[in-house]
C-alpha positions as CSV (number, residue, x, y, z in Angstrom):
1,X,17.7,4.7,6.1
2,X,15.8,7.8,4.2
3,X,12.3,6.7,2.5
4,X,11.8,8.6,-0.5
5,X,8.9,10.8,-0.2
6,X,7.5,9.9,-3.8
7,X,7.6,6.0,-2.8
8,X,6.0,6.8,0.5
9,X,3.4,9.0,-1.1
10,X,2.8,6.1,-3.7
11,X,2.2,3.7,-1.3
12,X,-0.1,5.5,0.9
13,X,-2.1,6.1,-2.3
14,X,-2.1,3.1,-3.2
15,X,-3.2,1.5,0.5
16,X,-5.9,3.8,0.4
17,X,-7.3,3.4,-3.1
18,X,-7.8,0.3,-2.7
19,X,-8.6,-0.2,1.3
20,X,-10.0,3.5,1.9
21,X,-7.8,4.0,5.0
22,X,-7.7,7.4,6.1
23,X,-3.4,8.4,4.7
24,X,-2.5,9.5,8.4
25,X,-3.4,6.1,9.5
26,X,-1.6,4.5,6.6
27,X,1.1,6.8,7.9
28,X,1.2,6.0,11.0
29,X,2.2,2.3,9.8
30,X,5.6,1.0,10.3
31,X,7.2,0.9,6.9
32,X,7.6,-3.1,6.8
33,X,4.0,-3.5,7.6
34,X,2.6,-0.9,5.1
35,X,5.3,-2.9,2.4
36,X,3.4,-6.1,3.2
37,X,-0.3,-4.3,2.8
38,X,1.2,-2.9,-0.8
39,X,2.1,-6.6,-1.4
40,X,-0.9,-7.6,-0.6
41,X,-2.9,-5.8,-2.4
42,X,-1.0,-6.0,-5.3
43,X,-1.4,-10.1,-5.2
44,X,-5.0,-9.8,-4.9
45,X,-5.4,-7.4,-8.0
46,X,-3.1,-10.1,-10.1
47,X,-5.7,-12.8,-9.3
48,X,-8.6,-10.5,-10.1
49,X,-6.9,-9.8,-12.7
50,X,-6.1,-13.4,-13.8
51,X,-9.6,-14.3,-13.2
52,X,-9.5,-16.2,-10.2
């Protein structure tokens, strides 16, 4: 399976906006594990968000 390299690059922006992770360590990742980080993140930004 190819990863495209503006989903990859969106991701590792993402990780480390959020998590300041230097990008080669973010890149280092596996791709399932960095997926779950994005998750992650995301579901703690919705409840921020939601104000809880």
């Amino acid at each position: 399976m190819t990863y495209a390299p503006d989903r990859l690059l969106e991701e590792v922006a993402y990780v480390a906006y959020h998590f300041h992770w230097p990008r080669e360590e973010i890149l280092d990742l596996p791709h399932d594990e960095r997926a779950r980080w994005v998750r992650e993140i995301s579901r703690i930004n919705t409840r921020i968000n939601d104000g809880g």
